[in-house]
C-alpha positions as CSV (number, residue, x, y, z in Angstrom):
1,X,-94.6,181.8,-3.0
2,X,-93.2,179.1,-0.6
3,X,-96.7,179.2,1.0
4,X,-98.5,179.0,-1.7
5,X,-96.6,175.7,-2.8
6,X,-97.3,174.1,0.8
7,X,-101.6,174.3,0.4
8,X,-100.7,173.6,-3.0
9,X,-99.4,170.2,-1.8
10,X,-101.7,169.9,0.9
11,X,-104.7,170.1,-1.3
12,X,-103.1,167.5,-3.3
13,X,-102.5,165.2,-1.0
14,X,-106.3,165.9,0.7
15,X,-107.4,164.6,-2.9
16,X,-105.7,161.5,-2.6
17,X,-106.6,160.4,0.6
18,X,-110.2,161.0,-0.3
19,X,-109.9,159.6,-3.3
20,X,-108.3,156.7,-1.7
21,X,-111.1,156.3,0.7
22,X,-114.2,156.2,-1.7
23,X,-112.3,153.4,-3.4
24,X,-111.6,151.2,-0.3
25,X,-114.8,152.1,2.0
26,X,-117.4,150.2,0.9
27,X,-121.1,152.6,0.6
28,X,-124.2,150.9,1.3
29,X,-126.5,150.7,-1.6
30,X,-129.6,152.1,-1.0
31,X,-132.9,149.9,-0.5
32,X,-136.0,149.6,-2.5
33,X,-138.9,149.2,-0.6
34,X,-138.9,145.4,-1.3
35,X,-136.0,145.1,0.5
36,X,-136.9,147.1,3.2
37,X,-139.9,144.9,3.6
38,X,-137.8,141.8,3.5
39,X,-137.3,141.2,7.4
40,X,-139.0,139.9,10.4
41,X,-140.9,142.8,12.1
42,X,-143.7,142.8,15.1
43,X,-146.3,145.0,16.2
44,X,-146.2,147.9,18.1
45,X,-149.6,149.2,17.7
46,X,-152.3,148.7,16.2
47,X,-155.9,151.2,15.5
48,X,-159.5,149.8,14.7
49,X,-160.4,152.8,11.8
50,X,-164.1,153.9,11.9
51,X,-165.9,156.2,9.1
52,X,-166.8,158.3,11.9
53,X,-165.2,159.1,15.1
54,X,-161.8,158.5,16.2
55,X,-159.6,155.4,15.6
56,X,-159.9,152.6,18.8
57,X,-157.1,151.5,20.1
58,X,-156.5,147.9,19.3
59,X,-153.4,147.0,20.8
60,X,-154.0,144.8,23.6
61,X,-156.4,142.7,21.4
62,X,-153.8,142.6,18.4
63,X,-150.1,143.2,20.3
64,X,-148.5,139.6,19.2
65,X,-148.7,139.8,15.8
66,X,-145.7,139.0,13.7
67,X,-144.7,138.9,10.4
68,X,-141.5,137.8,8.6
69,X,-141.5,138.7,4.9
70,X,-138.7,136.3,3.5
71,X,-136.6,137.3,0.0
72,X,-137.9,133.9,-2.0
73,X,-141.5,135.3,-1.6
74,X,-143.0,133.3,1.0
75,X,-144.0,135.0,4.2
76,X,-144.6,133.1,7.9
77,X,-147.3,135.3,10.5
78,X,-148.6,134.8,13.4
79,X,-152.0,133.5,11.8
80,X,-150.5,131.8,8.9
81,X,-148.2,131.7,6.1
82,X,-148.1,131.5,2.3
83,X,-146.4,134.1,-0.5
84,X,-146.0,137.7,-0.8
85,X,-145.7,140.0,-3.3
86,X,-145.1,144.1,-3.0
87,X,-146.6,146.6,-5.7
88,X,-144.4,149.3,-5.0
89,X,-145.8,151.9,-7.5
90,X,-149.4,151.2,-5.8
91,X,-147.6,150.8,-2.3
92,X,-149.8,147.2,-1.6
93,X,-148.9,143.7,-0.2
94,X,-150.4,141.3,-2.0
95,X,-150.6,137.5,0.3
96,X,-151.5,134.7,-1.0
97,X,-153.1,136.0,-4.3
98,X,-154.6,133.7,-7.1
99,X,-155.6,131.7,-4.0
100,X,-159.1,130.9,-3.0
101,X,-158.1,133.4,0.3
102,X,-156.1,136.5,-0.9
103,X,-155.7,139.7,1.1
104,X,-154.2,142.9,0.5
105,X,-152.4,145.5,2.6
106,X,-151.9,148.9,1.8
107,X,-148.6,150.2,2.5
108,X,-148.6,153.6,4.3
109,X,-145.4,154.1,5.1
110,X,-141.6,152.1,5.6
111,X,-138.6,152.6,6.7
112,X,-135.4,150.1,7.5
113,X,-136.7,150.1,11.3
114,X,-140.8,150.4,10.5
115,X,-143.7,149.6,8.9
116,X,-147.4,151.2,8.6
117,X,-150.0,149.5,6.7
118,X,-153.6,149.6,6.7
119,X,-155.5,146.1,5.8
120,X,-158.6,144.7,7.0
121,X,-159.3,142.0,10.0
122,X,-161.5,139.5,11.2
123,X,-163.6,141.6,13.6
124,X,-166.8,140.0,15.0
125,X,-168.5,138.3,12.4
126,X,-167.4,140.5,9.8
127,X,-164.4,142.9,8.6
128,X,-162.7,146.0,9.9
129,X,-160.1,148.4,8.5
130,X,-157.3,148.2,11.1
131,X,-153.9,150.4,10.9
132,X,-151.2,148.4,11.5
133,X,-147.7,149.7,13.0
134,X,-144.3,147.6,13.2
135,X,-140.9,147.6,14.5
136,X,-137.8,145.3,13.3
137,X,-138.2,141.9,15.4
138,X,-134.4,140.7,15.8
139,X,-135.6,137.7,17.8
140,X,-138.1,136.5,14.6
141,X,-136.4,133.4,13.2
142,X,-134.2,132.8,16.7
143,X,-133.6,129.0,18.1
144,X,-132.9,130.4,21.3
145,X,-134.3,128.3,23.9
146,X,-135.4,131.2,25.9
147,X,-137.1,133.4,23.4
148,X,-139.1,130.7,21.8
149,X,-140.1,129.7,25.9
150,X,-141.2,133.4,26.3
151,X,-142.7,133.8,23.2
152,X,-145.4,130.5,24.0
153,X,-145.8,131.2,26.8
154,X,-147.0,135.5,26.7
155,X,-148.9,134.1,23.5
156,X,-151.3,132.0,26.3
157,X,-151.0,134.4,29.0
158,X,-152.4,137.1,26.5
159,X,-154.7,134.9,24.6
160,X,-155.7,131.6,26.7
161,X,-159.5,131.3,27.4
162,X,-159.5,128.8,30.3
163,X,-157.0,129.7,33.1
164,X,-159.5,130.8,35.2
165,X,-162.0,127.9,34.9
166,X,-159.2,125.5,34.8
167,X,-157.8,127.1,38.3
168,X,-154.6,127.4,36.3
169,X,-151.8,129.8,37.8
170,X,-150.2,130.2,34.7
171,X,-147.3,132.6,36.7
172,X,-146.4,129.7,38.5
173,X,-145.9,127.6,35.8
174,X,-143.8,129.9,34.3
175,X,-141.5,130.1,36.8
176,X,-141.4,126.0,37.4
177,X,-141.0,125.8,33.0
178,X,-138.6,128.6,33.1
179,X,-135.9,127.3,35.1
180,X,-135.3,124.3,32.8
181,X,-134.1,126.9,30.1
182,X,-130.1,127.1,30.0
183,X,-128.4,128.3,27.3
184,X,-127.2,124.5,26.3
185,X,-131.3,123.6,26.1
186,X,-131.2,121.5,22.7
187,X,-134.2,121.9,20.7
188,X,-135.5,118.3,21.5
189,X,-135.2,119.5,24.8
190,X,-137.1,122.2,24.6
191,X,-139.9,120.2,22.5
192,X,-140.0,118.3,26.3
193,X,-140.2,121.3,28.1
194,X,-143.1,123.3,26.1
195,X,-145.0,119.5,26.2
196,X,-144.3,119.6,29.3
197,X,-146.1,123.1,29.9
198,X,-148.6,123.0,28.0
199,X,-149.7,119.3,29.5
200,X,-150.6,121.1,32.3
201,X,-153.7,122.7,30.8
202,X,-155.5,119.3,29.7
203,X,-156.5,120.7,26.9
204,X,-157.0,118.7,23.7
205,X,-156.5,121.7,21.8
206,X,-153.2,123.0,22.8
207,X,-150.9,120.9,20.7
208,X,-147.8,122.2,19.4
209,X,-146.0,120.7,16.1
210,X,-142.2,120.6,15.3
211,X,-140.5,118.5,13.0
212,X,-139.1,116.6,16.2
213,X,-142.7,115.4,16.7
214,X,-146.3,116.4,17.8
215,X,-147.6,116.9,20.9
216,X,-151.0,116.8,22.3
217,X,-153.1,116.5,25.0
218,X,-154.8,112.5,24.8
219,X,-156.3,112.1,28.0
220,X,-159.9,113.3,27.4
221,X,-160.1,110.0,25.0
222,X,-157.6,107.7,26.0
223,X,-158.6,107.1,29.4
224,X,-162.5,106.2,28.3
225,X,-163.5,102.6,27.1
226,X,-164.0,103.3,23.1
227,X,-168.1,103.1,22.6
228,X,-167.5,102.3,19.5
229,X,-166.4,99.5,17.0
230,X,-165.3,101.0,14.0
231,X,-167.5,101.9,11.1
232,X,-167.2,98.5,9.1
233,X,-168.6,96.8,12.3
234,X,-171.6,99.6,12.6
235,X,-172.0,99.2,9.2
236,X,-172.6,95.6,9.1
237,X,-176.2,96.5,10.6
238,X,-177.0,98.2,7.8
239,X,-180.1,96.3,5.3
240,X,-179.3,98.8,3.1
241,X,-176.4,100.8,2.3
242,X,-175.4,104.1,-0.6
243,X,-172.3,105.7,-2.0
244,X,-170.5,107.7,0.7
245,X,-170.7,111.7,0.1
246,X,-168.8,114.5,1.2
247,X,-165.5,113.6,0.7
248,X,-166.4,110.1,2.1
249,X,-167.4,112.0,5.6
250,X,-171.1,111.1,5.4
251,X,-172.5,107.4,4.9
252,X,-175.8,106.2,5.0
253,X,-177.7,103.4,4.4
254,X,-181.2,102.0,6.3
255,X,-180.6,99.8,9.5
256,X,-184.7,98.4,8.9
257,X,-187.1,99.5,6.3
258,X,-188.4,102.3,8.0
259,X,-184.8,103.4,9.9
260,X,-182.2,105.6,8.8
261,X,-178.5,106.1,9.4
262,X,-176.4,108.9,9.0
263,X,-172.4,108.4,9.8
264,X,-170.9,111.8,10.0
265,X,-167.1,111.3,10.1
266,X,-163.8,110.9,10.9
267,X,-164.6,115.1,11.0
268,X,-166.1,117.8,9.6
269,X,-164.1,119.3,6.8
270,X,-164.6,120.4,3.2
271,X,-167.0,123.0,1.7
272,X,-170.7,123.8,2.5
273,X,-172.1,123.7,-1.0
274,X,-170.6,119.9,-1.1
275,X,-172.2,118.9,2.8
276,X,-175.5,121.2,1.5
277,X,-175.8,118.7,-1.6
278,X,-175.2,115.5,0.0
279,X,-177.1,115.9,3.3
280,X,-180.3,117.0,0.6
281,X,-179.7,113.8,-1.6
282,X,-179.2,111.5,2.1
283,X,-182.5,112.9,3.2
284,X,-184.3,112.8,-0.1
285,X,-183.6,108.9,0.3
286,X,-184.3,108.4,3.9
287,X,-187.2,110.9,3.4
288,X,-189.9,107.9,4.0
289,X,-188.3,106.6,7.3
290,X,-190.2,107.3,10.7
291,X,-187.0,107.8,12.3
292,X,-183.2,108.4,11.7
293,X,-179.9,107.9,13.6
294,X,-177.6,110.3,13.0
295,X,-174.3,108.7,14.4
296,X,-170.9,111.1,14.9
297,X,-168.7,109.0,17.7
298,X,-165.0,109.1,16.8
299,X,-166.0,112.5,14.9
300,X,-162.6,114.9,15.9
301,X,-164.6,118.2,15.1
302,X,-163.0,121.0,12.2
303,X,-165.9,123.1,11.2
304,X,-168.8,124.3,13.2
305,X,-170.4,125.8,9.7
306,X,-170.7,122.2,8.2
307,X,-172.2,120.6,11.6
308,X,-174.8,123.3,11.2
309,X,-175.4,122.5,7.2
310,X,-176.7,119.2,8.8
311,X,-178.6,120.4,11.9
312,X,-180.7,122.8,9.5
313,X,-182.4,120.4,7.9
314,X,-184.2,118.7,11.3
315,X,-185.4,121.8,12.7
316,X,-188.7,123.7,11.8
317,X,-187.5,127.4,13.0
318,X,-184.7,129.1,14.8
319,X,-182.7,127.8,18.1
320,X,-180.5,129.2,20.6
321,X,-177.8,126.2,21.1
322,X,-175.1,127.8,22.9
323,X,-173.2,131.1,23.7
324,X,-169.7,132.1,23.5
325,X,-167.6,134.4,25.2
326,X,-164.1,135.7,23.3
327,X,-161.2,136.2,25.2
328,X,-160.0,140.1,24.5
329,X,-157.8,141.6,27.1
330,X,-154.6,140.9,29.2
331,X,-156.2,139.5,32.2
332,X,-157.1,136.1,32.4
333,X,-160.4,137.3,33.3
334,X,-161.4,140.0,30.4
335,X,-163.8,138.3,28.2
336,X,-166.6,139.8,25.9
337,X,-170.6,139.4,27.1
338,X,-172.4,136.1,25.9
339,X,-173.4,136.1,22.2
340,X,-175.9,133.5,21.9
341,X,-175.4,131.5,18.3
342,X,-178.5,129.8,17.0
343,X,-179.7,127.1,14.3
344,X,-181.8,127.7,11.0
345,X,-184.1,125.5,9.5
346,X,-181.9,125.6,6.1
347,X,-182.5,123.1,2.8
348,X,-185.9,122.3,0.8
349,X,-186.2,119.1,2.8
350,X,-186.3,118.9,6.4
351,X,-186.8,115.8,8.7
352,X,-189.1,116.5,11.3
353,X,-189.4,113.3,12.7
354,X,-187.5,111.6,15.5
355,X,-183.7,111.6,15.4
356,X,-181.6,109.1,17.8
357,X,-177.5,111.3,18.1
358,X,-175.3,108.7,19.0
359,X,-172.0,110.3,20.9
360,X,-169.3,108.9,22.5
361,X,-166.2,110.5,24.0
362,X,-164.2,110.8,20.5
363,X,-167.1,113.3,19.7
364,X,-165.0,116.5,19.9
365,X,-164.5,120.1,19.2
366,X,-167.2,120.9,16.2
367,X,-168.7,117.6,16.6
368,X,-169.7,118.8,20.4
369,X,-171.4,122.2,18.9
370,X,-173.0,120.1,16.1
371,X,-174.0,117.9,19.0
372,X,-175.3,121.1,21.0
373,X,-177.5,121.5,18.1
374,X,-179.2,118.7,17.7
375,X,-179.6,118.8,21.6
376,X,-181.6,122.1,21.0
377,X,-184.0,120.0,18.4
378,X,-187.1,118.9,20.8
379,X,-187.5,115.6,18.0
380,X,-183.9,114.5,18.6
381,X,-182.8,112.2,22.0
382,X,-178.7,111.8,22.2
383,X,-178.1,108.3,23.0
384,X,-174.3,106.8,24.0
385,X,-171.5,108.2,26.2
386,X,-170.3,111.8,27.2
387,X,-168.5,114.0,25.1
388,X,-164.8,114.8,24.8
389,X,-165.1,118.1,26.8
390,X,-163.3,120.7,24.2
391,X,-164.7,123.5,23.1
392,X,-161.9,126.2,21.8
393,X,-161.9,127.6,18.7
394,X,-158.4,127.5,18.4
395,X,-156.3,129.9,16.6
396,X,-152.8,128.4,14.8
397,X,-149.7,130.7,15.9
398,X,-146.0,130.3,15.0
399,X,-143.1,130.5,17.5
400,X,-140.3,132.3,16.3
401,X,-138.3,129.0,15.4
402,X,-141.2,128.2,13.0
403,X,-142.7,125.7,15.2
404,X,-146.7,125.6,15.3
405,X,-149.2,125.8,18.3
406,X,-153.0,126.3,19.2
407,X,-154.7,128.7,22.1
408,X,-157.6,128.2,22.8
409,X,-159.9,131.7,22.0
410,X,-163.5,131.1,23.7
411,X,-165.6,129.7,26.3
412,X,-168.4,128.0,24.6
413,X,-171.4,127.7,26.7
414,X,-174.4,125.1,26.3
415,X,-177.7,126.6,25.9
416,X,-178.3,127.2,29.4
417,X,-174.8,128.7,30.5
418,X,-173.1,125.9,31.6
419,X,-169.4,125.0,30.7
420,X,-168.6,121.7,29.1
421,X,-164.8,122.4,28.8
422,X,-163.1,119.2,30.3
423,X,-166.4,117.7,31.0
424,X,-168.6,116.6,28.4
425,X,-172.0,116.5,27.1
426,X,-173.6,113.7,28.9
427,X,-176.6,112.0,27.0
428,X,-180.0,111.6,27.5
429,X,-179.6,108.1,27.1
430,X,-176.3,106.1,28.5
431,X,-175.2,103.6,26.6
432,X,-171.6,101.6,27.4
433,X,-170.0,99.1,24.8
434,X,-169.4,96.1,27.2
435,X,-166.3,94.0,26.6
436,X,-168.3,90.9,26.1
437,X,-170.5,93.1,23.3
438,X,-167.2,94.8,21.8
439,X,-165.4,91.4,21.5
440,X,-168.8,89.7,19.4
441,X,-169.0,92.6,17.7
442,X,-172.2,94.1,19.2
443,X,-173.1,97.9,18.8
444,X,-174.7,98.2,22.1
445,X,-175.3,101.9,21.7
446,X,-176.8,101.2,18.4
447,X,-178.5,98.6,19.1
448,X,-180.5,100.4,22.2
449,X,-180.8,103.7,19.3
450,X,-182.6,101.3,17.0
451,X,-184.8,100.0,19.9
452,X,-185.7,104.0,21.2
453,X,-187.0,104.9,17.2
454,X,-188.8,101.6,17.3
455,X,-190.6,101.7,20.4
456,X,-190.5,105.7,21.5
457,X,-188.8,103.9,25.0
């Protein structure tokens, strides 16, 4: 009996102390898959899906993107950022939807240290079905000096398009950059040092912006006299002038009765359906000129699709204008074959008649590759100073510390192979602004464009 009392009182007292516990220890609550999602993760791997034949391993191409899903719906990437929503009965990520860009991933499986999903990518020219596979990223969202160094700087090693051409050792550099890191680096310190870095490419496309401040390469311009004096002096030439279209980046007006002129600028940006219809009504206008100058100095570039809206209406068939080749492996030297890109005749009025292109070294980016279409036009003769020299097609990415930066993806090529990265497109025409003819307000490079439509010389 006495031991029968003793386990009575043990079990007892067992009870307690469990009881005890589950009120004091705190249990973990269990996730939905919402809040599973709501973290910074990066990839791992990554799988180009075909309908037939087994999945390609896109890794290499694909291996630094991030994504941070963040609990008041927005979401910051690698590529860009906006808001999320999760579907969790139909397992899908909705970004950016009831936007005029919306994409959807399909959620294959997640757990509190990884993510599946399947969505589809950019993949030349078109769309591809990719499998996506993620790990936690602790460092996403970090202010640490180093990681945000590291992070820039694998981005460009992995990605950058020019190291070879530029003679770059980017290893070098990394070691010279990396030693300014300490663990006391303030983050307008470290705005210095990445400048610093990424300075050393001369590249007018490898900015980076913070809300310290913006920094970019100026040199390709800044160290050129201007060529030109501002549109309200060019347009003090005109006899004639219309209402501005597309979004005020395309003027036009008549420098003689039987002369055109186009401004396209400050750049190329807006729609193609707005640049289709205003280039159409400028050239139903200037239709009974016998020659037109087509004028895009001081134009900073932005889309390559509206520079071509243009070009299509002063060719009669199809031109080669350039070729490309894409960056797509880990060594600075692992680029895809040439893939030529080519002008249409496009529009229900096209100009066949002689075109002075006035350029000057402000013409840059998309303003180079509309100009490298034009050049491909046997009626057209470029007229002013050399080109700006960049020809990137840049991709936005995000350091961890939400800071913004571009890499530069391609090597464009003119239409006969040669590289005008950091060097230009020289005219066939040169043309200097003097100092005399700036300060009495005299468009030299204009002037000698009117002169070439009038006399053929």
């Amino acid at each position: 009996m006495k031991n029968i009392r003793s386990l009575l009182h043990f079990i007892i007292l067992t009870l307690v102390l469990i009881s005890g516990c589950s009120k004091n220890t705190p249990v973990e609550p269990l996730q939905n898959e919402k809040q599973l999602l709501t973290k910074a993760w990066q990839l791992t791997k990554a799988y180009m899906l075909q309908t037939a034949g087994a999945p390609i391993d896109a890794t290499s191409e694909l291996s630094l993107i991030y994504l941070q899903f963040n609990s008041d719906g927005t979401y910051t990437s690698s590529f860009q950022n906006g808001k999320w929503e999760y579907d969790e009965p139909g397992k899908k990520i909705y970004f950016d939807k009831g936007t005029t860009a919306p994409f959807t991933a399909d959620v294959k499986k997640i757990t509190s240290d990884s993510l599946r999903i399947q969505m589809y990518l950019p993949n030349n020219g078109g769309y591809s079905l990719f499998e996506l596979i993620f790990a936690v990223n602790k460092n996403l969202g970090s202010k640490a000096a180093d990681v945000n160094f590291e992070a820039l700087w694998k981005e460009f090693d992995q990605r950058y398009s020019f190291f070879e051409i530029k003679r770059i050792n980017w290893d070098s550099l990394h070691t010279v950059y990396k030693a300014k890191i300490k663990s006391t680096t303030t983050e307008a310190e470290l705005f210095q040092i990445l400048s610093s870095l990424l300075a050393e490419l001369k590249d007018g496309h490898a900015d980076l912006t913070t809300p310290l401040g913006y920094y970019s390469y100026k040199d390709w311009w800044q160290k050129y006299p201007s060529n030109f004096l501002g549109e309200q002096a060019t347009f003090k030439y005109l006899v004639k002038s219309y209402p501005a279209q597309a979004y005020g980046n395309m003027k036009f007006g008549k420098l003689t009765n039987d002369i055109g002129y186009i401004y396209v600028g400050p750049n190329l940006s807006g729609d193609v359906t707005t640049w289709s219809n205003a280039i159409d009504l400028i050239l139903d206008s200037l239709k009974n000129t016998k020659g037109i100058v087509v004028d895009i100095r001081n134009n900073g570039g932005g889309n390559d699709n509206l520079g071509m809206t243009i070009a299509g209406r002063f060719t009669d068939q199809t031109r080669i204008y350039s070729y490309v080749r894409y960056r797509n492996g880990s060594k600075h030297s692992d680029f895809t074959d040439y893939s030529e890109r080519t002008i249409t005749p496009q529009g229900k009025l096209k100009y066949l008649k002689h075109v002075a292109f006035l350029t000057n070294r402000r013409s840059f980016s998309s303003a180079e590759g509309t100009t490298l279409m034009f050049r491909s036009i046997p009626t057209v003769t470029v007229i002013g100073d050399t080109t700006g020299g960049g020809s990137a097609n840049p991709i936005t990415l995000q350091l961890p510390n939400g800071w913004s930066y571009r890499v530069a993806r391609w090597i464009q090529y003119t239409a006969d192979k040669k590289v005008f990265e950091g060097k230009g497109l020289a005219p066939n025409i040169p043309v200097w602004i003097s100092k005399a003819d700036s300060l009495g307000g005299k468009d030299a490079i204009l002037e000698r464009a009117i002169k070439f439509l009038d006399t053929g010389k």
